[in-house]
C-alpha positions as a Markdown table, in Angstrom:
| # | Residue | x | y | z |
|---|---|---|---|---|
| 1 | Unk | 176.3 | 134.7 | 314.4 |
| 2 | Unk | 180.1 | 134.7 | 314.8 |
| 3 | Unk | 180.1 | 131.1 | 316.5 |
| 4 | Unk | 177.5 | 129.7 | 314.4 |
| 5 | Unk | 178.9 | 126.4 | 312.8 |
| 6 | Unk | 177.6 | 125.0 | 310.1 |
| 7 | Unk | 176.9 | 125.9 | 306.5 |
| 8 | Unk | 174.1 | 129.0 | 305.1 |
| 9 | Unk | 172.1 | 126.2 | 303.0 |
| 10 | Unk | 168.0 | 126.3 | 304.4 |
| 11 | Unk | 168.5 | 129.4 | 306.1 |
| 12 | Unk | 166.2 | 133.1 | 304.8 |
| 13 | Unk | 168.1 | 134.7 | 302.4 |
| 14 | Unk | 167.5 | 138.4 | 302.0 |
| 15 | Unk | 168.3 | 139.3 | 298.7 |
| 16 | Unk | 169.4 | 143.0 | 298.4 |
| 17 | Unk | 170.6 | 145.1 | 295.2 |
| 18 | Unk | 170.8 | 148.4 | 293.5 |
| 19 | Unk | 169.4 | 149.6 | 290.0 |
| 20 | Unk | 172.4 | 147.8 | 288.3 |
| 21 | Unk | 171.1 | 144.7 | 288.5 |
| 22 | Unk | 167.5 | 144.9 | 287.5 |
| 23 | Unk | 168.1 | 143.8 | 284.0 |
| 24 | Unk | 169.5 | 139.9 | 285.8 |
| 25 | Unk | 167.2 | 140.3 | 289.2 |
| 26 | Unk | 164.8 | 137.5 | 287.8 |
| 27 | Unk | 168.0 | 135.1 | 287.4 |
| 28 | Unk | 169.6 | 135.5 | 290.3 |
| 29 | Unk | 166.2 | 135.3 | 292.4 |
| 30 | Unk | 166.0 | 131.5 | 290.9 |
| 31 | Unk | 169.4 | 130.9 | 291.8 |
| 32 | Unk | 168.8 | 131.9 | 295.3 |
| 33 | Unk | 165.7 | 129.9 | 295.8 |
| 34 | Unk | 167.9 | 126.8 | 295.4 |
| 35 | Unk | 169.2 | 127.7 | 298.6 |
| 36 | Unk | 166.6 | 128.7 | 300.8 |
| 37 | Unk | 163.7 | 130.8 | 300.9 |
| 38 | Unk | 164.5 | 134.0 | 299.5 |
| 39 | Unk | 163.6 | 137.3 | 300.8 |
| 40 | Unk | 163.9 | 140.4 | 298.7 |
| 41 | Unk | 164.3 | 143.7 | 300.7 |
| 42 | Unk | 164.9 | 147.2 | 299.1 |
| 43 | Unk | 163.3 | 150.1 | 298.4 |
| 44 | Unk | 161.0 | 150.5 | 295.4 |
| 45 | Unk | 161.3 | 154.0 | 295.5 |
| 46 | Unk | 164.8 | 154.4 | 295.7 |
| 47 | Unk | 167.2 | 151.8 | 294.2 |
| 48 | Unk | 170.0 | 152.3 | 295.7 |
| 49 | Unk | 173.0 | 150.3 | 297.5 |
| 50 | Unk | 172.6 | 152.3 | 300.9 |
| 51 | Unk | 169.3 | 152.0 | 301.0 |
| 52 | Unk | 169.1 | 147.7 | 300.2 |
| 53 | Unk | 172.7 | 147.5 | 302.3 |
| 54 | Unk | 170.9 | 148.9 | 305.7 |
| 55 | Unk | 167.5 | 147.2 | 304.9 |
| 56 | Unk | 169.1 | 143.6 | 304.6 |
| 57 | Unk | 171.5 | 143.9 | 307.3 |
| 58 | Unk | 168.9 | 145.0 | 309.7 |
| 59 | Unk | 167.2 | 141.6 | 308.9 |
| 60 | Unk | 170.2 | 139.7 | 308.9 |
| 61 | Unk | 172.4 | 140.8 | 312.3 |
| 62 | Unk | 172.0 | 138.6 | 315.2 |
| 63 | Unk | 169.8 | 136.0 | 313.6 |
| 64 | Unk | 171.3 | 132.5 | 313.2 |
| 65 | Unk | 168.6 | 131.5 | 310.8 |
| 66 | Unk | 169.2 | 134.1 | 308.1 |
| 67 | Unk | 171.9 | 135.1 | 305.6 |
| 68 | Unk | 172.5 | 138.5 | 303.4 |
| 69 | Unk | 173.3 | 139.1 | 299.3 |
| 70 | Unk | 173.9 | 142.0 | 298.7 |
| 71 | Unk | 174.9 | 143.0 | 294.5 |
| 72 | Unk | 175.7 | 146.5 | 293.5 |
| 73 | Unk | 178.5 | 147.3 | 290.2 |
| 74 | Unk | 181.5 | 146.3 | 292.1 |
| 75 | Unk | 180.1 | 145.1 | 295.3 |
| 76 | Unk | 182.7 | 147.6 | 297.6 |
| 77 | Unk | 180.1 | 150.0 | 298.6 |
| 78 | Unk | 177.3 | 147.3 | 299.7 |
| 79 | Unk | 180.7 | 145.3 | 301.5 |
| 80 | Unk | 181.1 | 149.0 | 303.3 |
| 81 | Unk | 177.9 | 149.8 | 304.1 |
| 82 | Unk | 177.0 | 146.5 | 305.4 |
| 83 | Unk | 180.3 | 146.6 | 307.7 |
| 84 | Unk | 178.8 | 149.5 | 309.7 |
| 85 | Unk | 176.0 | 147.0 | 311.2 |
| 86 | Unk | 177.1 | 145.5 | 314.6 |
| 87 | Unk | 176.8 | 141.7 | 313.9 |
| 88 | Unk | 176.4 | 141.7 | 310.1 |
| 89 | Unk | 180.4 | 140.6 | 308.9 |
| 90 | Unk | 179.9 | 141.0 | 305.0 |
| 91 | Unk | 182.3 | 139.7 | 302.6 |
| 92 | Unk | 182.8 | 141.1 | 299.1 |
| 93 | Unk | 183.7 | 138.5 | 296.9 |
| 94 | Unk | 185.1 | 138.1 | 293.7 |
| 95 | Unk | 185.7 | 134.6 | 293.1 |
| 96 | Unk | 185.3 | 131.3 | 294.4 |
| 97 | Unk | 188.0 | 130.7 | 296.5 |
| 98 | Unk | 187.0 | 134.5 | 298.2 |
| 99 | Unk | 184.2 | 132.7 | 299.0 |
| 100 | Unk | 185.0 | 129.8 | 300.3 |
| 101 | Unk | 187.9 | 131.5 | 302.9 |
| 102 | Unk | 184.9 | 134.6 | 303.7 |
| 103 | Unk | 183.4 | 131.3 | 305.3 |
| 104 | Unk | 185.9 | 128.2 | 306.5 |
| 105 | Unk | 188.6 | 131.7 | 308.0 |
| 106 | Unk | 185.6 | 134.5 | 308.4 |
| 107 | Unk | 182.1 | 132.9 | 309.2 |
| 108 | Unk | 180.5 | 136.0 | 306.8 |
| 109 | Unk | 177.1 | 136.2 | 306.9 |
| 110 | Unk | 176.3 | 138.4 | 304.4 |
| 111 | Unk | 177.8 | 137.9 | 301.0 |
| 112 | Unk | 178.4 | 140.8 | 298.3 |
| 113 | Unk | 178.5 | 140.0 | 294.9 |
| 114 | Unk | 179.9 | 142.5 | 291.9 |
| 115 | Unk | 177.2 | 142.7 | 289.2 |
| 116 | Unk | 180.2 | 143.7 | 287.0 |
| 117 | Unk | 182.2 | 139.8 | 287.5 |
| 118 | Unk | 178.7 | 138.8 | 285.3 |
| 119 | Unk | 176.0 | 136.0 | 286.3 |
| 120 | Unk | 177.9 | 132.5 | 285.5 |
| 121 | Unk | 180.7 | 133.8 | 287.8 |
| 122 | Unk | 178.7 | 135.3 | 290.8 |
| 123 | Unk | 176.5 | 132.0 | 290.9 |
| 124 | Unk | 179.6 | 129.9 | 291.4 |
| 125 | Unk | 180.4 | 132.2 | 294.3 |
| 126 | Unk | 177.0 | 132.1 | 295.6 |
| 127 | Unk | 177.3 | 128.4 | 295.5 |
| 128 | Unk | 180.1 | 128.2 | 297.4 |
| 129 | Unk | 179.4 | 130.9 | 300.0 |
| 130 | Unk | 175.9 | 129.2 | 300.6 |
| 131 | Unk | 177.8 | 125.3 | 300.8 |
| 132 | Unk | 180.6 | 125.8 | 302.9 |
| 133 | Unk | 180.0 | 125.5 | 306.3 |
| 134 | Unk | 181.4 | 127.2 | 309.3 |
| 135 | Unk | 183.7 | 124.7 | 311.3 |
| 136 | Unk | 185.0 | 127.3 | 313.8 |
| 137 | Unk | 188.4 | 127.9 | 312.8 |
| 138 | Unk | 189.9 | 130.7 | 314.9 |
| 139 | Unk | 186.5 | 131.4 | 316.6 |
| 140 | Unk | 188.7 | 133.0 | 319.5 |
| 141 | Unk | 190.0 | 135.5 | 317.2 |
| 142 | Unk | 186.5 | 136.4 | 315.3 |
| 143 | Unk | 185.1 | 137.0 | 318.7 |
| 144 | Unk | 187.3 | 140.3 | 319.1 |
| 145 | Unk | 185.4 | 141.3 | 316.4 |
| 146 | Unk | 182.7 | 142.3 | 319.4 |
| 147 | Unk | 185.1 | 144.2 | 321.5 |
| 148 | Unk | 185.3 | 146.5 | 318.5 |
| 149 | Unk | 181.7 | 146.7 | 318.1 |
| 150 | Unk | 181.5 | 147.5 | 321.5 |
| 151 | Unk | 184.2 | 150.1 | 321.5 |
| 152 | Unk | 183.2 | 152.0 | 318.5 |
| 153 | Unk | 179.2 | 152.2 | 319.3 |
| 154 | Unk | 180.1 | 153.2 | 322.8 |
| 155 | Unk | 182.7 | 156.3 | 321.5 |
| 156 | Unk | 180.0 | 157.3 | 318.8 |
| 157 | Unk | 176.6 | 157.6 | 321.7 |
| 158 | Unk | 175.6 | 160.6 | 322.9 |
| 159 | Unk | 176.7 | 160.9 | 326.4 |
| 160 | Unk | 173.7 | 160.1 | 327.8 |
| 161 | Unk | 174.0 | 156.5 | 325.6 |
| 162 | Unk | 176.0 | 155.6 | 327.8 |
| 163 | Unk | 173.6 | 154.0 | 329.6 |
| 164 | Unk | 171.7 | 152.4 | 327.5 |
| 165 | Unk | 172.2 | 148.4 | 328.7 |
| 166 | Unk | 173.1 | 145.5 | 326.0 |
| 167 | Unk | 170.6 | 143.4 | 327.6 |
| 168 | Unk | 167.7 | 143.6 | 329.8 |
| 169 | Unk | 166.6 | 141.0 | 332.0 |
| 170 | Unk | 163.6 | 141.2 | 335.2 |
| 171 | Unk | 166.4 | 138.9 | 337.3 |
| 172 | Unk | 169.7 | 137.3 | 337.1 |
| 173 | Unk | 167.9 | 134.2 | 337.1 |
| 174 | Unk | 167.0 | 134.5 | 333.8 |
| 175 | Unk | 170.1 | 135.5 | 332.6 |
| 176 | Unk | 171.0 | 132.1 | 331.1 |
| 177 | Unk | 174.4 | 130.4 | 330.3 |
| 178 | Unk | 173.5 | 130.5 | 326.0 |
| 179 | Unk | 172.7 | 134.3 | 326.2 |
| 180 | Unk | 176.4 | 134.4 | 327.5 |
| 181 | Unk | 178.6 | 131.5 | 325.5 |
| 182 | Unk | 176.9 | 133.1 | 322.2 |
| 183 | Unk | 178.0 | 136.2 | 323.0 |
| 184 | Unk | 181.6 | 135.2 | 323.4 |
| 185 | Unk | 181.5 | 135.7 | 327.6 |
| 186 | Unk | 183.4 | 133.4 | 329.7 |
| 187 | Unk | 183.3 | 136.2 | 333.0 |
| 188 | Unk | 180.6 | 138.1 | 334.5 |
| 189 | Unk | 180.9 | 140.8 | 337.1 |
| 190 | Unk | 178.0 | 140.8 | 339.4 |
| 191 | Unk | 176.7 | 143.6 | 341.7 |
| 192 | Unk | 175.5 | 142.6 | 344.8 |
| 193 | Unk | 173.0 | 145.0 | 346.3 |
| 194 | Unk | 169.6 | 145.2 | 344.2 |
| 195 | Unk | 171.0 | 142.5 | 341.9 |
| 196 | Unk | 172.0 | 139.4 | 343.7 |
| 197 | Unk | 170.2 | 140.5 | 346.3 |
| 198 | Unk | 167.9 | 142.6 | 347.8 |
| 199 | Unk | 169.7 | 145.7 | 349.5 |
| 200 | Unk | 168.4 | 144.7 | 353.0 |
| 201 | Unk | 168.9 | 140.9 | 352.8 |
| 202 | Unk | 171.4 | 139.4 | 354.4 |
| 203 | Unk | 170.7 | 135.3 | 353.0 |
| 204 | Unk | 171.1 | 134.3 | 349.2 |
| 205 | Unk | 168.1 | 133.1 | 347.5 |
| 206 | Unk | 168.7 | 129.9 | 346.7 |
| 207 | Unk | 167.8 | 130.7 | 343.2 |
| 208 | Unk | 170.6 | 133.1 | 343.2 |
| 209 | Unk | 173.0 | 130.4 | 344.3 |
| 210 | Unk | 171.7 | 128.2 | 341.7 |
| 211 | Unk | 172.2 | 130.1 | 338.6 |
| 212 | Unk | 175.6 | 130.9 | 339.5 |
| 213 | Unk | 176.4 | 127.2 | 340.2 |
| 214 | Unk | 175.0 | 126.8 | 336.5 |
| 215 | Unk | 177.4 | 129.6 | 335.4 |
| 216 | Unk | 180.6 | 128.2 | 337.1 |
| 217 | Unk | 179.9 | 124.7 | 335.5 |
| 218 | Unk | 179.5 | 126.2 | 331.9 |
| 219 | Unk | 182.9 | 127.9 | 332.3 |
| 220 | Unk | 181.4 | 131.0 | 333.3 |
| 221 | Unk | 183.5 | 132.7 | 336.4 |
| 222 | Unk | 182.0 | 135.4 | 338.8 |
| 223 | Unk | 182.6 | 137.9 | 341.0 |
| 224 | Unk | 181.1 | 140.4 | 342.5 |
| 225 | Unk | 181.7 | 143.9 | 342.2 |
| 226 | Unk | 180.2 | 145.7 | 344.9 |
| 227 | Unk | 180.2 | 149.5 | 346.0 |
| 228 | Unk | 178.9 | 148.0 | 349.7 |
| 229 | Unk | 182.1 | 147.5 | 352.3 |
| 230 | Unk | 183.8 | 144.2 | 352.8 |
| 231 | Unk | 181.6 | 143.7 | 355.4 |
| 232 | Unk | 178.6 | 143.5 | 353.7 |
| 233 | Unk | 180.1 | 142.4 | 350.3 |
| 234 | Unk | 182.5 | 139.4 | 351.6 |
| 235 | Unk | 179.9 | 137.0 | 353.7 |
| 236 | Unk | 177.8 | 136.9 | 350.2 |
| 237 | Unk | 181.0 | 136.2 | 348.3 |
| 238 | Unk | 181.7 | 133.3 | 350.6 |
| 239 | Unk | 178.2 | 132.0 | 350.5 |
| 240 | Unk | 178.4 | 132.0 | 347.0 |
| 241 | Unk | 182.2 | 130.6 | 347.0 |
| 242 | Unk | 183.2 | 133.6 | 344.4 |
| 243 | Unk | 185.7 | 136.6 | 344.6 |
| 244 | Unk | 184.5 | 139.7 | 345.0 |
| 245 | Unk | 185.1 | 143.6 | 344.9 |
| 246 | Unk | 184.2 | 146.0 | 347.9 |
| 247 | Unk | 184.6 | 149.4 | 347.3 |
| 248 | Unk | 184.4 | 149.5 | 344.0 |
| 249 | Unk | 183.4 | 153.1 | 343.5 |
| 250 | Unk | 181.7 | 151.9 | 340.0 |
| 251 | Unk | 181.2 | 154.0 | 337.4 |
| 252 | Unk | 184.9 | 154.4 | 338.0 |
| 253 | Unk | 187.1 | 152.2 | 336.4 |
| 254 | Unk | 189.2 | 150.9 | 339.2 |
| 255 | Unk | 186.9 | 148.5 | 341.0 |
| 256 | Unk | 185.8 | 147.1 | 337.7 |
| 257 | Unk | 189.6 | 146.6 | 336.7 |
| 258 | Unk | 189.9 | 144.7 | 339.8 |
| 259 | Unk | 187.1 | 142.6 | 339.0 |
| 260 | Unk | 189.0 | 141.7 | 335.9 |
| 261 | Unk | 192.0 | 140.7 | 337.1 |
| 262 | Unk | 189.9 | 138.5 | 339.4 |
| 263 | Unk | 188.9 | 136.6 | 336.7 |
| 264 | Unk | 191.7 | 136.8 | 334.9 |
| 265 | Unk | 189.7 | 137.4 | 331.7 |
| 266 | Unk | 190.1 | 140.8 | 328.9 |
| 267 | Unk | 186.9 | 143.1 | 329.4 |
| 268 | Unk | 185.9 | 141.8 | 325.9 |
| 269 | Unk | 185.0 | 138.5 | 327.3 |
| 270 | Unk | 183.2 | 139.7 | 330.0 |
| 271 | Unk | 179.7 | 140.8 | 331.0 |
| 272 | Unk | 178.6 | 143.0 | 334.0 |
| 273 | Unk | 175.1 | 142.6 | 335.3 |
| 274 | Unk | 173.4 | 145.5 | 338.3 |
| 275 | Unk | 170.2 | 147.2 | 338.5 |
| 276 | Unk | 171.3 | 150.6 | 338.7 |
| 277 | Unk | 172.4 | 152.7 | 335.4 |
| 278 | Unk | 174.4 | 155.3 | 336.7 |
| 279 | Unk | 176.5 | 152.8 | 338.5 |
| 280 | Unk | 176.4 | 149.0 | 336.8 |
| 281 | Unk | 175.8 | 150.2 | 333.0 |
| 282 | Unk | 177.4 | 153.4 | 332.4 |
| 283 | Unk | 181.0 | 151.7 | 334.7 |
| 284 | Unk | 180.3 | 148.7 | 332.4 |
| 285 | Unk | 180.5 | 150.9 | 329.5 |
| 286 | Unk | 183.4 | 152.9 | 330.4 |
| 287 | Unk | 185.6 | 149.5 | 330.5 |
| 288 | Unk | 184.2 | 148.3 | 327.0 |
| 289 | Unk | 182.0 | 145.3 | 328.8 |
| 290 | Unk | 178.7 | 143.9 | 327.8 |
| 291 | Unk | 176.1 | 145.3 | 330.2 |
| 292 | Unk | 173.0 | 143.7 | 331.4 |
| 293 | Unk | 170.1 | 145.5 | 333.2 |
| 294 | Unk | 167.9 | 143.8 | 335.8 |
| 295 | Unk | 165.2 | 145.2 | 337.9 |
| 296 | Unk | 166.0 | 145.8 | 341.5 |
| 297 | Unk | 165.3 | 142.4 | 343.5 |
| 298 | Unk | 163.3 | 144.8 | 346.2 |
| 299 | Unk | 161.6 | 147.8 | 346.7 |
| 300 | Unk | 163.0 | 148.7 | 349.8 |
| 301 | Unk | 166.4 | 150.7 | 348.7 |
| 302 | Unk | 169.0 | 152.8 | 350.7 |
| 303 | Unk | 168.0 | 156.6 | 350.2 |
| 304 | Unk | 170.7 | 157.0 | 347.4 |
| 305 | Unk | 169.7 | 154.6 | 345.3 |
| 306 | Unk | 165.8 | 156.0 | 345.7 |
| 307 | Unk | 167.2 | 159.6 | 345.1 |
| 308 | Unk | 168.8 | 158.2 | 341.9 |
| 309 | Unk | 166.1 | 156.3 | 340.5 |
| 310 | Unk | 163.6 | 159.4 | 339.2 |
| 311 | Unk | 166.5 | 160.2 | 337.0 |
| 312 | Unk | 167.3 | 156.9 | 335.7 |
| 313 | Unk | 163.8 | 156.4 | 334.3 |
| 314 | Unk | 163.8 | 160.3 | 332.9 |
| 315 | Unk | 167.1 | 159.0 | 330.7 |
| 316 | Unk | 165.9 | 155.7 | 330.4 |
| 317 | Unk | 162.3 | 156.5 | 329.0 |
| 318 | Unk | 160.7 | 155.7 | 331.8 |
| 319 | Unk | 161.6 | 152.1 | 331.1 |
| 320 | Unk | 163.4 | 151.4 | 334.6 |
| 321 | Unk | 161.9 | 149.3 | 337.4 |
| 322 | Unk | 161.6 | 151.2 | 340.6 |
C-alpha cells in the first residue's frame, strides 16, 4: 500500500521465480525466511516469469501485510509484468542502493531480483529492500500513481465496464473515513436521491448527518451532486452544511466538473458515491474518480429510476439492489 509506512520485515513474503533459478531456490528460500514467513507461488507445470509475476502480484496488491520477490535472468521482464497489476509497484533492482531508494523515494512492494547479479549480491539487496522502511517521503506524488491506474483500466474495459463500481457498500454509513484516507481521497461527491436519502424523503437521517460530520473532521469535503433541481437538492445541502450540484445531468461530465471545482480538489483525489450505475458510476468513470456503489436507501423510486433498474442488474450480474 502506497501510504503504508514502515519497513517489509514480519510481513508474508511471496517468493516467485522462473526455471533460472532452480539450481539456488533452496538458498534464497532460507534467506527469505529471515524475514518473514515465506510463501512460494508459481506454477509447477510451467516455470515461467509470467506465470510466477501474475501469481505473486495477485497475492501481493492491496494487502499491507504482504510483500513480493520476484527473480528471473535479469529481473526486467518479472519488473514488467508485475507493473501491469493495479497496486503492485515493483522495483527491479540491481544493487543495494536501488534498493534502498525503490523504498525510502518509491515505497515498492514487490522487489525483482536478477538471478544473473549472483546470490551474495541479491541477498544484500534483499536485505536492504526488506529493512528499510517507508517514512512517506513524497507520499503526495506516489498517490498519482492511482489516477493512472484508474485512467488506464478505465480506457482498456469493455464499454459496458464502465460500470463496474471500485467499491461496494449496502449504505454510505458504512463508507468509512480509512476506506477513503488509504485510498488517497480527501473529496467525495455525493448523490442525493437513493443515496443520502431516500427519493421521497424530505429529513436527513441522522446517521447520514453523522458520517458526513465524521468525513468533514477527517479532512474529507463533500458535496452533493444531484440530478434533482435546486429545490429539492439545496434544503439537503443546507441541512448538511455542504455545497451541492443541482442539475447535474450525470453521466455527463459537467455537473461532476462542478462538483470538483467545489471542492477545489483534482478528480484523482476524489471519490463519488450513488446507487444508480448508469448515472453515479459510469459519470464517475468518465471523470477518472473512484466510484462507490450503495444500495438504494428505499424501495419506493421515481418511475425512471425503476425503468432503469432491470437493466442495471442484467449488466451488473444481477448483483444490484432493487
Amino acid at each position: 500500500m502506497l501510504e503504508q509506512l514502515g519497513a517489509h520485515v514480519g510481513k508474508r513474503i511471496v517468493f516467485g521465480f522462473d526455471r533460472h533459478l532452480l539450481p539456488e531456490v533452496d538458498g534464497y528460500l532460507a534467506q527469505l525466511a529471515a524475514y518473514g514467513a515465506v510463501v512460494t507461488d508459481t506454477d509447477p507445470e510451467r516455470l515461467h516469469y509470467l506465470s510466477s509475476a501474475e501469481r505473486v502480484c495477485r497475492r501481493v496488491r492491496g494487502r499491507p501485510d504482504a510483500v513480493g520477490v520476484l527473480a528471473c535472468m535479469t529481473g526486467i521482464g518479472v519488473s514488467i509484468a508485475a507493473n501491469k497489476f493495479g497496486g503492485v509497484y515493483a522495483a527491479r533492482c540491481l544493487s543495494v542502493a536501488d534498493a534502498e531508494m525503490a523504498r525510502t523515494i518509491n515505497n515498492a512492494n514487490v522487489l525483482c531480483l536478477a538471478v544473473a547479479s549472483g546470490a551474495a549480491l541479491n541477498a544484500a539487496i534483499v536485505d536492504a529492500f526488506m529493512r528499510t522502511p517507508y517514512q512517506g517521503r513524497k507520499l503526495h506524488e506516489l498517490l498519482g500513481l492511482r489516477r493512472f491506474e484508474r485512467r488506464t483500466r478505465d480506457r482498456g474495459r469493455h464499454r459496458l465496464g464502465a460500470t463496474e463500481p471500485d467499491l461496494r457498500f449496502a449504505t454510505v454509513e458504512q463508507i468509512g473515513v480509512p476506506t477513503l484516507a488509504s485510498r488517497g481521497i480527501t473529496g467525495l461527491l455525493a448523490d442525493l436521491d437513493g443515496t443520502l436519502l431516500g427519493d421521497r424523503q424530505d429529513d436527513v437521517p441522522g446517521s447520514v448527518a453523522a458520517w458526513v460530520g465524521g468525513l468533514r473532521a477527517a479532512g474529507i469535503d463533500v458535496c452533493i451532486v444531484s440530478n434533482s433541481g435546486p429545490a429539492r437538492v439545496a434544503p439537503v445541502a443546507a441541512a448538511l452544511d455542504v455545497p451541492f450540484v443541482a442539475h447535474a445531468a450525470k453521466p455527463l461530465r459537467r455537473g461532476i466538473d462542478a462538483g470538483l471545482r467545489a471542492l477545489g480538489r483534482p478528480a484523482n483525489d476524489v471519490a463519488l458515491v450513488g446507487d444508480q450505475l448508469f448515472t453515479d458510476v459510469w459519470g464517475g468513470r468518465r471523470s477518472h474518480l473512484l466510484t462507490i456503489l450503495v444500495a438504494p436507501r428505499s424501495s419506493d423510486q421515481a418511475l425512471l429510476t425503476r425503468l432503469k433498474r432491470p437493466l442495471e442488474r442484467l449488466v451488473d450480474g444481477g448483483r444490484v439492489a432493487s
